[in-house]
PDB file with SEQRES, HELIX, SHEET and CRYST1 records, atoms N, CA, C and O in Angstrom:
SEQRES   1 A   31  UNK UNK UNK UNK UNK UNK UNK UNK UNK UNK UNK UNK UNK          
SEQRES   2 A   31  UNK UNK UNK UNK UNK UNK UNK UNK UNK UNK UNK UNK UNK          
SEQRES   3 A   31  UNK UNK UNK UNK UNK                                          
HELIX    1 AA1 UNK A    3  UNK A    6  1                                   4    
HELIX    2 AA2 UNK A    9  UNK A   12  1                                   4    
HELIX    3 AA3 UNK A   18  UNK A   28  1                                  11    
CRYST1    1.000    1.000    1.000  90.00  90.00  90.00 P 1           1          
ATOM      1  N   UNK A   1       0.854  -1.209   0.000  1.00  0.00           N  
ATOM      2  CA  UNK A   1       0.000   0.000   0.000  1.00  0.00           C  
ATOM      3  C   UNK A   1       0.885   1.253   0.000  1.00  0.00           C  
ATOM      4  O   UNK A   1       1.654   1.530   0.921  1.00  0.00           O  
ATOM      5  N   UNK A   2       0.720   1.958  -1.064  1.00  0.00           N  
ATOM      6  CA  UNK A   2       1.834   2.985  -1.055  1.00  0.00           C  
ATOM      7  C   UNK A   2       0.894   4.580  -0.409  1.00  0.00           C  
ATOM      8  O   UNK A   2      -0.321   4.651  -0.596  1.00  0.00           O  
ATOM      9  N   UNK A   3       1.470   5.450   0.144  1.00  0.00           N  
ATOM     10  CA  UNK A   3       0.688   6.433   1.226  1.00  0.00           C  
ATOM     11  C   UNK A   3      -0.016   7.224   0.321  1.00  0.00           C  
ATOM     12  O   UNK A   3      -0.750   8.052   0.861  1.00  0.00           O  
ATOM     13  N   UNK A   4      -0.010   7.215  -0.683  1.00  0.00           N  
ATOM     14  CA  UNK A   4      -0.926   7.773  -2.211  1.00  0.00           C  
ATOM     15  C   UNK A   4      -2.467   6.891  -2.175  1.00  0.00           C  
ATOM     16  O   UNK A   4      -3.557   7.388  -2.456  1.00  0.00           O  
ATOM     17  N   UNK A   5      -2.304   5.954  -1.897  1.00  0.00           N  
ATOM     18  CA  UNK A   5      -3.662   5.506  -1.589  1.00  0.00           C  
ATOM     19  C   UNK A   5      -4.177   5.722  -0.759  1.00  0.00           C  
ATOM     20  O   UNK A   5      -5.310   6.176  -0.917  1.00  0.00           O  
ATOM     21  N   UNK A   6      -3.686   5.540   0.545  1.00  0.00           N  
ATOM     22  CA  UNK A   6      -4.287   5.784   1.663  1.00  0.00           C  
ATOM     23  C   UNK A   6      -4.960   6.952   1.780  1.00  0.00           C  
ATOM     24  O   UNK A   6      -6.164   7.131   1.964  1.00  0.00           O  
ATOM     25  N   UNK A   7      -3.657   8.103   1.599  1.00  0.00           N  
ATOM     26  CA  UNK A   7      -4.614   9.419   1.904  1.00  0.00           C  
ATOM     27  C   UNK A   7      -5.579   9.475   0.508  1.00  0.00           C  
ATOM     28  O   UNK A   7      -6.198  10.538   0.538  1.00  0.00           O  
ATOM     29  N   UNK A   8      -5.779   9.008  -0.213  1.00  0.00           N  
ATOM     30  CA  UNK A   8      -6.971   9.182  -1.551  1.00  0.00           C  
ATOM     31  C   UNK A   8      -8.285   8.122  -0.661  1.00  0.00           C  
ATOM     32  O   UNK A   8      -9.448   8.049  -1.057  1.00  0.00           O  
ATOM     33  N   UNK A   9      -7.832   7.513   0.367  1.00  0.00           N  
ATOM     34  CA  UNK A   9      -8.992   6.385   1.098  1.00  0.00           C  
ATOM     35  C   UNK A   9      -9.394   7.150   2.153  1.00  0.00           C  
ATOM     36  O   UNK A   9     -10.436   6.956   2.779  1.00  0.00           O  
ATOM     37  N   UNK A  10      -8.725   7.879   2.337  1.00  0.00           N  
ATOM     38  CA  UNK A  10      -9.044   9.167   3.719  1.00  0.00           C  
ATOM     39  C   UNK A  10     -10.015  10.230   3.350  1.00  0.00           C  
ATOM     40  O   UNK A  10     -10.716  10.783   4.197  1.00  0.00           O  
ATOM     41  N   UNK A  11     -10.060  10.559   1.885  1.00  0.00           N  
ATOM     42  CA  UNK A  11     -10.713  11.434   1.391  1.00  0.00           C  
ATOM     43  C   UNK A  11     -11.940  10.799   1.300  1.00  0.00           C  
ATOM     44  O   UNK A  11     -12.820  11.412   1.905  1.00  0.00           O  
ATOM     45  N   UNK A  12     -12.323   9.726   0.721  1.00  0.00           N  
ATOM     46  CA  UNK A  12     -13.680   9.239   0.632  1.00  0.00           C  
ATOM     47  C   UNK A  12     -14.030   9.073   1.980  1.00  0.00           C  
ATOM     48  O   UNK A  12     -15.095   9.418   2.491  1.00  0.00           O  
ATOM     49  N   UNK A  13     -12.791   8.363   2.698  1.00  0.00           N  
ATOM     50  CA  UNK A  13     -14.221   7.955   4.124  1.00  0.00           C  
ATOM     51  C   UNK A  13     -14.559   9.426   4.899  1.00  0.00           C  
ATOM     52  O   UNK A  13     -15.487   9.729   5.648  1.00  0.00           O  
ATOM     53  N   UNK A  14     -13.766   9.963   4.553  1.00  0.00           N  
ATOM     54  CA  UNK A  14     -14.419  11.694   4.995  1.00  0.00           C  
ATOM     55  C   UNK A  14     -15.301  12.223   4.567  1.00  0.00           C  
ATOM     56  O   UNK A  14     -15.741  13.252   5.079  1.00  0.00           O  
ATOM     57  N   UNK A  15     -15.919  11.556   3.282  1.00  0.00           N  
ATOM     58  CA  UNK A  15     -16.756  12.781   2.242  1.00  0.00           C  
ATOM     59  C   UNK A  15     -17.978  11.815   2.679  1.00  0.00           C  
ATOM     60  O   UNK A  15     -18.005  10.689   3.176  1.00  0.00           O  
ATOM     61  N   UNK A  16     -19.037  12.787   2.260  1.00  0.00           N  
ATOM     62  CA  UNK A  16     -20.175  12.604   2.600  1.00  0.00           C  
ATOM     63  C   UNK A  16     -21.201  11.902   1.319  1.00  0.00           C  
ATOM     64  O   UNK A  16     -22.423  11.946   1.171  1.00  0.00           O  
ATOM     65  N   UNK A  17     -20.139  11.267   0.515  1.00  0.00           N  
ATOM     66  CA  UNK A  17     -21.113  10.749  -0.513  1.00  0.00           C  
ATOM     67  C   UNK A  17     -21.347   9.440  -0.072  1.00  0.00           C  
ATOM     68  O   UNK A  17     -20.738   8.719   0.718  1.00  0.00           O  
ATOM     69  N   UNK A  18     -22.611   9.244  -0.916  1.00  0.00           N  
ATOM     70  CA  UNK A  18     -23.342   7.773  -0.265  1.00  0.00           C  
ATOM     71  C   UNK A  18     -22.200   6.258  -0.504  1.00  0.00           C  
ATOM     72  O   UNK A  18     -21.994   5.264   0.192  1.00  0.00           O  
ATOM     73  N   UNK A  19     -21.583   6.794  -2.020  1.00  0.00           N  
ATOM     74  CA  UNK A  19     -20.974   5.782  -2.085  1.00  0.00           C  
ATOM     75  C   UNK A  19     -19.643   5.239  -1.669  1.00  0.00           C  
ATOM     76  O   UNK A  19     -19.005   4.220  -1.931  1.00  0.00           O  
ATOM     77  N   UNK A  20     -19.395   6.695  -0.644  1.00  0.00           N  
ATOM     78  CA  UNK A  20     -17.953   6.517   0.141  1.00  0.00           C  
ATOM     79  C   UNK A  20     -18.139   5.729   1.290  1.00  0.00           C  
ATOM     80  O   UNK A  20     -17.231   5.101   1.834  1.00  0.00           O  
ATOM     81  N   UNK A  21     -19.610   5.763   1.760  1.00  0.00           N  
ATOM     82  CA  UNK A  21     -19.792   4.888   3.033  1.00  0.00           C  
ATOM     83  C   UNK A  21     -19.134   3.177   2.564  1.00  0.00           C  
ATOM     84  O   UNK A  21     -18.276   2.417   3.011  1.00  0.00           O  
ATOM     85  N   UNK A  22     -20.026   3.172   1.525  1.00  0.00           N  
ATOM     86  CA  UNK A  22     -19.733   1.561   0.745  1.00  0.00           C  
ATOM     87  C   UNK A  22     -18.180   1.141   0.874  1.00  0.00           C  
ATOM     88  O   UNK A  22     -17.679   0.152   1.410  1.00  0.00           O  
ATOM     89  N   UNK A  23     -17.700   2.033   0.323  1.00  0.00           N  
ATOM     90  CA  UNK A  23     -15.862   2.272   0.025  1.00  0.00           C  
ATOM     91  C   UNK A  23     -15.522   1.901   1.611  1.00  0.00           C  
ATOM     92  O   UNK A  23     -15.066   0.810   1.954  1.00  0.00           O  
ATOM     93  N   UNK A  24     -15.723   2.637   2.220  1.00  0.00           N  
ATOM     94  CA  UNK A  24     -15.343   2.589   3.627  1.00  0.00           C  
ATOM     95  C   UNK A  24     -15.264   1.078   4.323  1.00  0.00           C  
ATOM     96  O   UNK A  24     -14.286   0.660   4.942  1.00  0.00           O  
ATOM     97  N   UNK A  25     -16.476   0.362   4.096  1.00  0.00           N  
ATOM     98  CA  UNK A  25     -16.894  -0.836   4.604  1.00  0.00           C  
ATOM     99  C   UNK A  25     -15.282  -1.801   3.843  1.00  0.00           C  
ATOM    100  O   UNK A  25     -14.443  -2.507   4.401  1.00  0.00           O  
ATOM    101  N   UNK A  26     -15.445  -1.382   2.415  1.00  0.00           N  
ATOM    102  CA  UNK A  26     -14.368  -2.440   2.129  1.00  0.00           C  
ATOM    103  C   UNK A  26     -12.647  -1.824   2.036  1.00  0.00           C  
ATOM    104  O   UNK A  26     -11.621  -2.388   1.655  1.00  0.00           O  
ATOM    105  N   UNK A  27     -12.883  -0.470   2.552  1.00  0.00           N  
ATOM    106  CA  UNK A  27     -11.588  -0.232   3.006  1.00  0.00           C  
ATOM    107  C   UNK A  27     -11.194  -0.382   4.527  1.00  0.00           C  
ATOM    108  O   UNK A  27     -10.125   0.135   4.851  1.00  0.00           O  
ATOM    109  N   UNK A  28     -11.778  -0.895   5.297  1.00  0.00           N  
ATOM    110  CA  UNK A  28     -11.951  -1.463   6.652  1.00  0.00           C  
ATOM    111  C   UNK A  28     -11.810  -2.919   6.418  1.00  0.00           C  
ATOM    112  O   UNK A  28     -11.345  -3.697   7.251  1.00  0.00           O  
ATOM    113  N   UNK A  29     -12.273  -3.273   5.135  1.00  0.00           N  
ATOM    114  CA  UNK A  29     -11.575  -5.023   5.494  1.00  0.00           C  
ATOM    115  C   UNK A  29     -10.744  -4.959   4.467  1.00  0.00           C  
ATOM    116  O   UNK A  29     -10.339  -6.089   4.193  1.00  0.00           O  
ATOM    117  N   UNK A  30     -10.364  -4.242   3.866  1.00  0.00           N  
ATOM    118  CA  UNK A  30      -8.831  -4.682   2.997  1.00  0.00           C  
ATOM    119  C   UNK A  30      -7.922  -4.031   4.430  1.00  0.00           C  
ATOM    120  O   UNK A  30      -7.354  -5.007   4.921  1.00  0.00           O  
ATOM    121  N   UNK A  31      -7.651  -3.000   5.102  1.00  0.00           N  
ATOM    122  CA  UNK A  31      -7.418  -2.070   6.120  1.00  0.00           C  
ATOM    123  C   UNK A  31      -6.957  -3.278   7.916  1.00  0.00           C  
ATOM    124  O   UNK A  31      -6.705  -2.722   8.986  1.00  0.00           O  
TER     125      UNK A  31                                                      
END                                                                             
């Protein structure tokens, strides 16, 4: 995981779109 992703995975689980929640769920189990 290079830190270019991460903080681009930080941005969605921050944002308030519906489909970042989704993102979130499976960046918590790749995570």
């Amino acid at each position: 995981m290079s830190a270019e992703i991460i903080q681009s995975r930080r941005e969605w689980l921050l944002s308030d779109r519906p489909a970042s929640r989704m993102q979130a769920r499976l960046g918590r189990a790749y995570v």
